[in-house]
N, C-alpha and C positions, 0 to 999 in steps of 0.2 A: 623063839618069837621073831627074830631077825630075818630067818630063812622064810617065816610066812609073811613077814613085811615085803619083802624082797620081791616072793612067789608072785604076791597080789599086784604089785607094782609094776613086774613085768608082766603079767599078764594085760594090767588095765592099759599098760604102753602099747602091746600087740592086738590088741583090738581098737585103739584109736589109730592105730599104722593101720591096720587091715581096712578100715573104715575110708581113709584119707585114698587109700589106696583105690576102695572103690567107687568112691566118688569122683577121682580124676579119668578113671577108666572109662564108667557113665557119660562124662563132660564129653570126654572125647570121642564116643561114640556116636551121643547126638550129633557135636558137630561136625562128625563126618559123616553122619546119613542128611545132615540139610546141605552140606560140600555137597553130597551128589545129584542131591533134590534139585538145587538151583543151578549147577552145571551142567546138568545131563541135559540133552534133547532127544533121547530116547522116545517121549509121546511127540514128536512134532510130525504130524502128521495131516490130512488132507482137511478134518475138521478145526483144526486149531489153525490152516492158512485163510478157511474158511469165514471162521469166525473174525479173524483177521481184517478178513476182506470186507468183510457185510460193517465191521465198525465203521471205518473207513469212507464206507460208502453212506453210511448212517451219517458221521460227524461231517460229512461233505453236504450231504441235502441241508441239515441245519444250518450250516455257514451261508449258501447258498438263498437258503429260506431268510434269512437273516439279511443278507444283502438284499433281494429281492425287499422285504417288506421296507426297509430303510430306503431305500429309490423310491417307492411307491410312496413313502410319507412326506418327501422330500420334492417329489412332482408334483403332488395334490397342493403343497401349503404354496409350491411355484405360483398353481394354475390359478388357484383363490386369492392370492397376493394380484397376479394379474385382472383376472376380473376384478378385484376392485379396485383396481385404480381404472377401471374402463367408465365405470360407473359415479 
């Protein structure tokens, strides 16, 4: 009865090792295929300078857009300020 106490015990120990084992192996697998994902610039190429460029050139009109309308509301309350003290 000792020797099958023993058997089951170590068995149950080499399958919680085998397990431990493959979950550390997994871990580190993922985190060396996202290491590669976020270091590589293997796709950097004419559509991604591209897309780059067109942001850029997007978040520029808006700023642009924005300053423009802020002068323009800023001239008008001038010009209506002025007329009325004319009057």
């Amino acid at each position: 009865m000792k020797k099958f106490i023993k058997k089951i015990t170590h068995t149950a120990k080499s399958a919680v090792t085998c397990i431990k084992t493959a979950a550390v192996n997994s871990m580190s697998a993922v985190l060396a295929f996202n290491r590669r994902a976020v270091c590589s610039n293997a796709g950097e190429g004419y559509i991604d300078t591209a897309v780059k460029v067109l942001i850029a050139v997007v978040l520029g009109a808006l700023v642009l857009a924005g300053l423009y309308a802020n002068c323009m509301i800023n001239a008008r309350f001038r010009y209506i300020h002025v007329l009325s003290n004319l009057y």
